[in-house]
C-alpha positions in Angstrom: 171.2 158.2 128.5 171.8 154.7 130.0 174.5 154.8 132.2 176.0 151.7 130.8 176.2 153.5 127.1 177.6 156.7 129.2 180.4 154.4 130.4 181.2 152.8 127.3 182.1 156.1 125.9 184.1 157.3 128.7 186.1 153.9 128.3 186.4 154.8 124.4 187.9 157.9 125.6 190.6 156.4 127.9 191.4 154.0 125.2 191.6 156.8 122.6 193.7 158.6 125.1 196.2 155.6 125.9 196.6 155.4 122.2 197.6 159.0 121.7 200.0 158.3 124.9 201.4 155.1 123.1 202.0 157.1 119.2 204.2 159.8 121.6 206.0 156.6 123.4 204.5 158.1 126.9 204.3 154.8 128.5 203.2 155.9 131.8 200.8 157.8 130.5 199.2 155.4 128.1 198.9 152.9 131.7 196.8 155.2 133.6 194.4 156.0 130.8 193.8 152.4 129.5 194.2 151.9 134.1 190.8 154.1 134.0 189.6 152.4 131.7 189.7 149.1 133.5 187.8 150.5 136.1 185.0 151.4 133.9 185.3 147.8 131.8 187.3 145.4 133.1 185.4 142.7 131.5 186.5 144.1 127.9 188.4 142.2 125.7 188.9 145.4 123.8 190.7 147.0 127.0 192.7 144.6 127.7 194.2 144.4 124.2 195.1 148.0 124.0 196.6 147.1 127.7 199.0 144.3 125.9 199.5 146.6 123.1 201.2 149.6 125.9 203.1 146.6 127.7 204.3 145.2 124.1 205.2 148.4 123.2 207.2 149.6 126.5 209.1 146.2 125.9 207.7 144.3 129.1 206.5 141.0 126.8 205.5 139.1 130.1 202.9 141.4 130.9 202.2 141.5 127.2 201.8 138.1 127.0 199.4 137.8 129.9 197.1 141.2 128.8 196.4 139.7 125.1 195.8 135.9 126.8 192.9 137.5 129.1 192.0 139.7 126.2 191.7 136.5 124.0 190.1 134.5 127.0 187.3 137.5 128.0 186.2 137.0 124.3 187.4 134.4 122.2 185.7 135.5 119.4 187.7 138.9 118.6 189.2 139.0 115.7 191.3 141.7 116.2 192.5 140.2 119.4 193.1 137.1 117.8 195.6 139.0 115.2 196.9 141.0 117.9 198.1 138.4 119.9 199.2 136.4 116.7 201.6 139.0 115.6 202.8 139.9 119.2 203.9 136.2 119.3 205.1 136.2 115.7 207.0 139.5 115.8 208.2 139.6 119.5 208.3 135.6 120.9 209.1 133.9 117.9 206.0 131.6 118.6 205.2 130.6 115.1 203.5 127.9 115.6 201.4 130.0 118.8 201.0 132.8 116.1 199.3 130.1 113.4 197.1 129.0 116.3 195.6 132.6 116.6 195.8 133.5 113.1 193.7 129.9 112.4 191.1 130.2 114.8 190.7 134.4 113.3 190.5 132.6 110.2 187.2 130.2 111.8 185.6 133.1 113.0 186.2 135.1 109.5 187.6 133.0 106.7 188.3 136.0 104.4 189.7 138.3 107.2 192.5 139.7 104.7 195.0 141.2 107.6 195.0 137.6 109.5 195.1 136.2 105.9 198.4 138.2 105.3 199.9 137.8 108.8 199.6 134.2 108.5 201.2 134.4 104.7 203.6 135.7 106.8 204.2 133.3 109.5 203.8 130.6 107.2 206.8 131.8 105.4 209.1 132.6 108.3 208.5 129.0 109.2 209.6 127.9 105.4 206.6 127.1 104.1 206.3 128.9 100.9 204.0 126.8 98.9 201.4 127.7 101.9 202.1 131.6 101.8 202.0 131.4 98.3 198.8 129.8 97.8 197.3 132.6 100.6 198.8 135.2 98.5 197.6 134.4 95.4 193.9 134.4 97.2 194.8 137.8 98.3 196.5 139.2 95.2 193.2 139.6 93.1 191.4 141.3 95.8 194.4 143.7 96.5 193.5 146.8 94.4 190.5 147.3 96.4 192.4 147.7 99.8 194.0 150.8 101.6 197.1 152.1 100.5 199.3 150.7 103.2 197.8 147.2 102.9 198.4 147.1 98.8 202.1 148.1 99.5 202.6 145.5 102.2 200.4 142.7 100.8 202.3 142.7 97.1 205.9 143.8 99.2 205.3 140.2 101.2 203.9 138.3 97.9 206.9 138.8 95.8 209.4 138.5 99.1 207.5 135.1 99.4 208.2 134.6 95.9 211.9 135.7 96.1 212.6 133.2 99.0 211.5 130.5 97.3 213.3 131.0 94.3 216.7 131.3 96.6 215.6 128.2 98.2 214.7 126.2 95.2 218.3 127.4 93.1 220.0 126.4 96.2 218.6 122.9 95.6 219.7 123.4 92.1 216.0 122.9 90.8 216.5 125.7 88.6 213.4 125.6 86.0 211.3 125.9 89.4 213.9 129.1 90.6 213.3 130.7 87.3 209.6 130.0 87.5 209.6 131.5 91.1 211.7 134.6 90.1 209.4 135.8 87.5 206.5 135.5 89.5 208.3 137.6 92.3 209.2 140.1 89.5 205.6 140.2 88.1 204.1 141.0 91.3 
């Protein structure tokens, strides 16, 4: 056995470890095991996203912040650290337009990525721009059926809110053939 593949799984296990720390909100405890695992891989993107993950989580969003960058600058290419840092800035700095930036550059590395599809539904819609959710959920909706549990429930959940909301805003601008239309989607979904 290679020592580099002997280390890789002895990092796995640190960040396995930091991740069964983090699910029983042992903050301290999820630092040292992803700390180990930084001195086995410090060049991992992978690391240093479960790092941001611990900091996000313990509520220090600086440190946050600066884990997912590096995590996003040691491989640029990571979809799942693109998406991480997305949502961190979507969910916990209010960085829409940051969060569309990762959540567009996922999308060039995977196009049909349906959990960056979904997140930036999502930030599209916190930013008012329902025809643009829309149109993303309708590409996800067909699809939907085939997906995990969790992700069907949440994927046709933020559809028809997407739907809802634009309903409200259209009868608000008292364009209400377009409300109607907009309310019966929401209720078909």
């Amino acid at each position: 056995i290679s020592g580099e593949g002997r280390d890789e799984r002895i990092c796995a296990t640190y960040l396995r470890r930091a991740l069964d720390c983090l699910k029983r909100r042992d903050f301290d405890g999820a630092h040292r095991e992803v700390e180990q695992a930084k001195v086995l891989a410090s060049q991992s993107s992978e690391v240093w996203r479960i790092s941001a993950l611990i900091y996000e989580n313990a509520g220090d969003h600086y440190k946050a912040y600066q884990n997912y960058e590096y995590a996003v600058d040691l491989d640029p290419n990571s979809r799942i650290a693109r998406y991480s840092f997305g949502m961190f800035l979507m969910t916990d700095m209010d960085d829409l337009d940051g969060s569309l930036g990762q959540f567009d550059i996922g999308l060039k590395l995977d196009p049909s990525a349906a959990p960056i599809l979904t997140a930036k539904a999502m930030a599209l819609l916190r930013c008012g721009d329902f025809e643009g959710s829309a149109n993303i959920h309708e590409q996800l909706l067909p699809s939907l059926h085939a997906r995990e549990r969790r992700w069907r429930l949440t994927g046709a959940d933020q559809a028809a809110d997407c739907y809802r909301r634009w309903a409200h805003r259209a009868w608000e601008q008292k364009e209400y053939e377009q409300a109607a239309k907009y309310a019966k989607r929401a209720m078909a979904i």
